[in-house]
Wavefront OBJ file of the C-alpha trace (Angstrom):
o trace
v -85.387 -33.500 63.433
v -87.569 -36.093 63.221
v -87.294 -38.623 65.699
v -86.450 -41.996 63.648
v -82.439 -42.135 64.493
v -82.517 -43.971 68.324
v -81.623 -46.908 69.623
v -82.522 -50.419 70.074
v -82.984 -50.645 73.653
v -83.613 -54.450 73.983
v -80.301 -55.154 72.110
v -78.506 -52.531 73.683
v -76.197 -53.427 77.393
v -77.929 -51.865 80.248
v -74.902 -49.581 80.656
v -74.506 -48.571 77.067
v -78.144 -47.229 77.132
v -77.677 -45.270 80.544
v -75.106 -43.820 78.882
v -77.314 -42.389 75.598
v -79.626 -41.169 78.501
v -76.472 -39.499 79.930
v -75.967 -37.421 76.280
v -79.833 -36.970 75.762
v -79.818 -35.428 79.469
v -77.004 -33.222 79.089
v -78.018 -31.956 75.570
v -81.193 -31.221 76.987
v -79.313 -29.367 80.054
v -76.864 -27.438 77.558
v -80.197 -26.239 75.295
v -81.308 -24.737 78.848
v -78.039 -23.328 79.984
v -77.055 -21.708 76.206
v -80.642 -20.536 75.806
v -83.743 -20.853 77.111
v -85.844 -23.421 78.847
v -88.421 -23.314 76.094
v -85.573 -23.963 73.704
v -85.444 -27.331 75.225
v -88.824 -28.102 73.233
v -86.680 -29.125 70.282
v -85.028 -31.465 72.116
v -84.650 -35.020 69.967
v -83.321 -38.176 69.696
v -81.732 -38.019 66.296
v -79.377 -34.603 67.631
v -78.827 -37.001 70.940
v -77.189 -39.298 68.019
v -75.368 -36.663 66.926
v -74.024 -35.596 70.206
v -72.798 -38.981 70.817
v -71.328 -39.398 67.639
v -69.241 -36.761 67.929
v -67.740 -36.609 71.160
v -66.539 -40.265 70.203
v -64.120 -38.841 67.778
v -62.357 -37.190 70.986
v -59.879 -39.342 72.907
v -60.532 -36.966 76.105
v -63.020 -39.137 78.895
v -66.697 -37.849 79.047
v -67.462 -36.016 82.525
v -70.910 -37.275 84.027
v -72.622 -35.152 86.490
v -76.129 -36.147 88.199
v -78.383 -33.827 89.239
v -82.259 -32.654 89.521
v -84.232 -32.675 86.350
v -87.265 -30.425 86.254
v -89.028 -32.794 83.906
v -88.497 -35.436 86.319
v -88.871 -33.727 89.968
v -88.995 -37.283 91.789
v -85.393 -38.486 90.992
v -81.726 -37.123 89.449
v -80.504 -37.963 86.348
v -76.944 -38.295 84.763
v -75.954 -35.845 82.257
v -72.746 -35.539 80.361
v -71.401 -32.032 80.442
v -68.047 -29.943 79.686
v -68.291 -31.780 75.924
v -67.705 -29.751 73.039
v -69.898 -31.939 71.162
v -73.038 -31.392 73.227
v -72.415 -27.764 73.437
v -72.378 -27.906 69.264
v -75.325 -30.563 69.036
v -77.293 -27.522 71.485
v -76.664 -25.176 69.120
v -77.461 -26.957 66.066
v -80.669 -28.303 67.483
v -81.918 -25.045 68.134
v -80.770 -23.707 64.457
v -82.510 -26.618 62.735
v -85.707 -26.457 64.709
v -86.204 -22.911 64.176
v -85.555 -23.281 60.358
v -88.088 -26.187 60.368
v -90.701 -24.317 62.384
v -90.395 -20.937 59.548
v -90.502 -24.138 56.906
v -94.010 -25.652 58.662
v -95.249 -22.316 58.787
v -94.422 -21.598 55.080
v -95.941 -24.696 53.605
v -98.529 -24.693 56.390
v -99.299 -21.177 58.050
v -99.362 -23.661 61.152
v -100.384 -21.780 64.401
v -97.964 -24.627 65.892
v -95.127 -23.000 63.949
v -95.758 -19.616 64.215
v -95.415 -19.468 67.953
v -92.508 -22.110 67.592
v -91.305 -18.970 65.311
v -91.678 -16.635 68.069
v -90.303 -18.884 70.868
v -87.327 -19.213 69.300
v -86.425 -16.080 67.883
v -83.903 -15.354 70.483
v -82.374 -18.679 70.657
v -82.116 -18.816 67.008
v -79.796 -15.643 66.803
v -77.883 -16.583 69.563
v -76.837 -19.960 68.174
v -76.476 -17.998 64.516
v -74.159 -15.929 66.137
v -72.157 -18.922 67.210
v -72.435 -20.895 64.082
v -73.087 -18.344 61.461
v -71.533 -20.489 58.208
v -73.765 -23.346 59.393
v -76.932 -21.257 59.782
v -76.282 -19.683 56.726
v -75.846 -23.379 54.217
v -78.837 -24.198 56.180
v -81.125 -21.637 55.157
v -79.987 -21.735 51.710
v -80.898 -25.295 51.482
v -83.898 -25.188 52.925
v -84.930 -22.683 50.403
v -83.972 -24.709 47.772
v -86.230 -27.082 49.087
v -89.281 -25.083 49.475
v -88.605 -24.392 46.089
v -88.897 -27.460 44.942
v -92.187 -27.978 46.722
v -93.489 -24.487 45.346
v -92.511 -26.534 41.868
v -94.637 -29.583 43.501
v -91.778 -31.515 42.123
v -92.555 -35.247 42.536
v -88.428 -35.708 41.889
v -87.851 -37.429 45.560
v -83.913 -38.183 45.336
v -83.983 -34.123 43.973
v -85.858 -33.498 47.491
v -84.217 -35.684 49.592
v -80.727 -34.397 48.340
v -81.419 -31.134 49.567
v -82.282 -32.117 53.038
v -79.065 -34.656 53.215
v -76.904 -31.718 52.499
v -78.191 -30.410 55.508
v -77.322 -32.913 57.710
v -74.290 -33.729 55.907
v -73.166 -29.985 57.457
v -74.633 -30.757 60.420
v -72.463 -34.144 61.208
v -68.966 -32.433 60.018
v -68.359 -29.373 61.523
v -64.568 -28.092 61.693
v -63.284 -30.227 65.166
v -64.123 -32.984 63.511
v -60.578 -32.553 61.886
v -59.706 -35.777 59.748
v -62.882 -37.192 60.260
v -64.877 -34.626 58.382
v -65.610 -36.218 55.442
v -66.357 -39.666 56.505
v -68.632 -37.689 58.875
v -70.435 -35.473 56.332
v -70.677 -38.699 54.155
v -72.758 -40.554 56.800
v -74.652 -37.444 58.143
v -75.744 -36.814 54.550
v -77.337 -40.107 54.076
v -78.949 -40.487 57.094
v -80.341 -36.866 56.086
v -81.530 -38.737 52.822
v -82.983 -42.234 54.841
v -84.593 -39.622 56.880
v -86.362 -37.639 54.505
v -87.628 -40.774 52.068
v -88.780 -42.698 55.341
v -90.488 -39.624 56.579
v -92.373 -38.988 53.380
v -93.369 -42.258 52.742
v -95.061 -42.407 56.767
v -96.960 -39.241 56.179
v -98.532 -39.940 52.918
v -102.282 -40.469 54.437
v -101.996 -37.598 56.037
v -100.019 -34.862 53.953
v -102.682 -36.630 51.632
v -105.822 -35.546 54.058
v -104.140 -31.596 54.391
v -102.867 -31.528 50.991
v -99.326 -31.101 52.156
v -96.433 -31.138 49.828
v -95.297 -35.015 49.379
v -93.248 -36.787 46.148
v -94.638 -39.953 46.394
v -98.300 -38.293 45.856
v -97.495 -35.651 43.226
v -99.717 -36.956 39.803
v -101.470 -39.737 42.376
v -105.355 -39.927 42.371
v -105.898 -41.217 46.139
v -107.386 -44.281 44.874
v -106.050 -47.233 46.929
v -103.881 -45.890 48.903
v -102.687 -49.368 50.511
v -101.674 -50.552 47.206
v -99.479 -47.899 46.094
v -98.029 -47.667 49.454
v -97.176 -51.383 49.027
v -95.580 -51.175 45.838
v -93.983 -47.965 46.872
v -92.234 -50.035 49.270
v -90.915 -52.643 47.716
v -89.454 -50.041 45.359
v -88.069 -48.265 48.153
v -86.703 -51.414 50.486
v -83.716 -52.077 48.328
v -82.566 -48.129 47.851
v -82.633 -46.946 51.584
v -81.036 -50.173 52.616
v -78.186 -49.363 50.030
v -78.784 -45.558 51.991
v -78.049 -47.248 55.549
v -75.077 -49.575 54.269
v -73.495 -45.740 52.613
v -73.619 -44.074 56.114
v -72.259 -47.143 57.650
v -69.113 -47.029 55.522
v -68.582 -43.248 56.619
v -68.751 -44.435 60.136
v -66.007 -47.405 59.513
v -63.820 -44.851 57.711
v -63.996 -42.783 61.243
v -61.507 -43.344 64.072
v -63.755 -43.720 67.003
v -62.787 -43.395 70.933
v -66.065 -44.353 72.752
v -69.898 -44.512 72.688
v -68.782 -47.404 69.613
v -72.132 -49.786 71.166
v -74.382 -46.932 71.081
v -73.171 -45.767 67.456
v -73.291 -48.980 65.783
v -76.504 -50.372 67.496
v -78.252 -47.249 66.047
v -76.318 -47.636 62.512
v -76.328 -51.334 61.814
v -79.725 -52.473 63.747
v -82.324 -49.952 64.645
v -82.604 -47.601 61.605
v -82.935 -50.833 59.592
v -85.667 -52.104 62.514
v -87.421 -48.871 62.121
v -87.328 -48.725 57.816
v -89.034 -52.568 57.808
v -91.445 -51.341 60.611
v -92.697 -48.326 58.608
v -92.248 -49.899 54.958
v -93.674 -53.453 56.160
v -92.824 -57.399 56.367
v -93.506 -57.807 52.816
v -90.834 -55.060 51.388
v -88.436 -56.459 53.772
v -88.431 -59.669 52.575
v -87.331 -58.168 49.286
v -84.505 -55.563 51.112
l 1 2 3 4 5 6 7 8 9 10 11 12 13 14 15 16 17 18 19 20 21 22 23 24 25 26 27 28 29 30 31 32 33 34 35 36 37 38 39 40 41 42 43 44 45 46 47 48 49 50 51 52 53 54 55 56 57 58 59 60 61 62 63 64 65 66 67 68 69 70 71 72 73 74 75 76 77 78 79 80 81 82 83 84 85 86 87 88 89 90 91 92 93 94 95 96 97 98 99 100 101 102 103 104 105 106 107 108 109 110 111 112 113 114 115 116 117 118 119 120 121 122 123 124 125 126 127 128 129 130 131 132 133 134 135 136 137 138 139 140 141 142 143 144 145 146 147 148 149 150 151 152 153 154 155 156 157 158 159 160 161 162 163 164 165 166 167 168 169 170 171 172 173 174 175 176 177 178 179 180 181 182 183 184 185 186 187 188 189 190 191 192 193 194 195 196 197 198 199 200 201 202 203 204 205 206 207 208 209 210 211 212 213 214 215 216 217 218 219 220 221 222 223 224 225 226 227 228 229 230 231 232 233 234 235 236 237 238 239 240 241 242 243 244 245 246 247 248 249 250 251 252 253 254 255 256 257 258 259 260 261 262 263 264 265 266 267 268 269 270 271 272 273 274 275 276 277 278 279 280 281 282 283 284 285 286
């Protein structure tokens, strides 16, 4: 996705964060046994979350296994394996990155996303194959987003909706059994913190390419740091209220393990990472 959902290391026990290394390794090991070792390029952080998430709904104890890394010849690391939850997050990494890749390369005719395109062809069938409902919803709503930005609607809830509903999916699929809406509820508004945060950090530049952004749709590019300022303020009260709706998903949700990991990411570093991008000032006012 897009790499804000991770933890906060420093307030995070030493064993706790060996652990999220544990699920970030053996996603990264399950995108290379499923598919391919390029497929491993869309490894991320925020489907590491996901993974974790997840396999805490299951009362059955993860299985660690340690082993050679070919990122990291020198040493072994410790990778959690045989979990239906990493096997799912593999799959649905590899689905979302190759629907963002044809996205970039419809908005952008990136050369970056074309041969993402290509790399992943394969991969992307396979895991379609596996989870064709999910691939499917996906596609759909990230049409309906592109044709919003075809519209150069400057609606950003309208936007952001579209790309919740896609991670909404993405956090509740069917073994999530009573937990499934709880689930969807918080995956759909991270999917919205996600999408607001990410559009307000690329104004400058989606200003520079003349990318599709809301927040610059009718804006002249005069003073950018002002409007960005008041933008934030604006937007400091309404993704906090975002963050405290996919926290009460997560306290609806009986959870087994990984509860440190989960609720250092959910009540401390998405909040850490929203005042560091939207600034001291707006924070005050959160």
């Amino acid at each position: 996705m897009f790499g804000y959902v991770n933890v906060l290391r420093d307030d995070l026990k030493v064993r706790d964060y060996m652990n999220f290394r544990a699920y970030y390794c053996g996603l990264c090991r399950a995108i290379g046994k499923s598919f391919s070792q390029t497929a491993r390029l869309g490894l991320s952080y925020d489907m590491t979350f996901l993974a974790v998430l997840l396999s805490a709904l299951s009362d059955s104890p993860s299985e660690y296994k340690t082993g050679p890394c070919l990122t990291h010849p020198l040493g072994k690391r410790c990778s959690v394996i045989n979990d239906p939850a990493v096997d799912y997050a593999a799959n649905a990494s590899v689905i979302l990155y190759y629907s963002k890749m044809k996205d970039d390369w419809h908005d952008e005719h990136s050369l970056t996303a074309l041969l993402g395109i290509i790399a992943y062809a394969g991969s992307y069938k396979k895991a379609s194959r596996n989870y064709p409902e999910l691939s499917e919803k996906i596609k759909s709503l990230l049409d309906d987003l592109s044709s919003l930005e075809e519209q150069r609607s400057n609606d950003i809830d309208l936007a952001a909706d579209c790309f919740a509903k896609i991670t909404g999916e993405l956090f509740s699929p069917d073994f999530t059994g009573e937990n499934k809406r709880p689930a969807a509820w918080l995956g759909y508004n991270i999917g919205r913190w996600i999408y607001v945060i990410d559009a307000f950090s690329d104004m400058e530049k989606d200003f520079r390419k003349k990318s599709y952004n809301p927040f610059l749709i009718g804006f002249d590019g005069k003073d950018m740091e002002s409007y960005k300022k008041q933008l934030a303020k604006n937007l400091s009260v309404s993704l906090t209220f975002t963050l405290e709706n996919a926290v009460s998903g997560f306290d609806l949700m009986k959870i087994y393990k990984n509860g440190e990991i989960l609720k250092n990411v959910l009540y401390l570093s998405l909040k850490t990472r929203q005042d560091e991008i939207l600034g001291a000032d707006s924070a005050c006012c959160g």
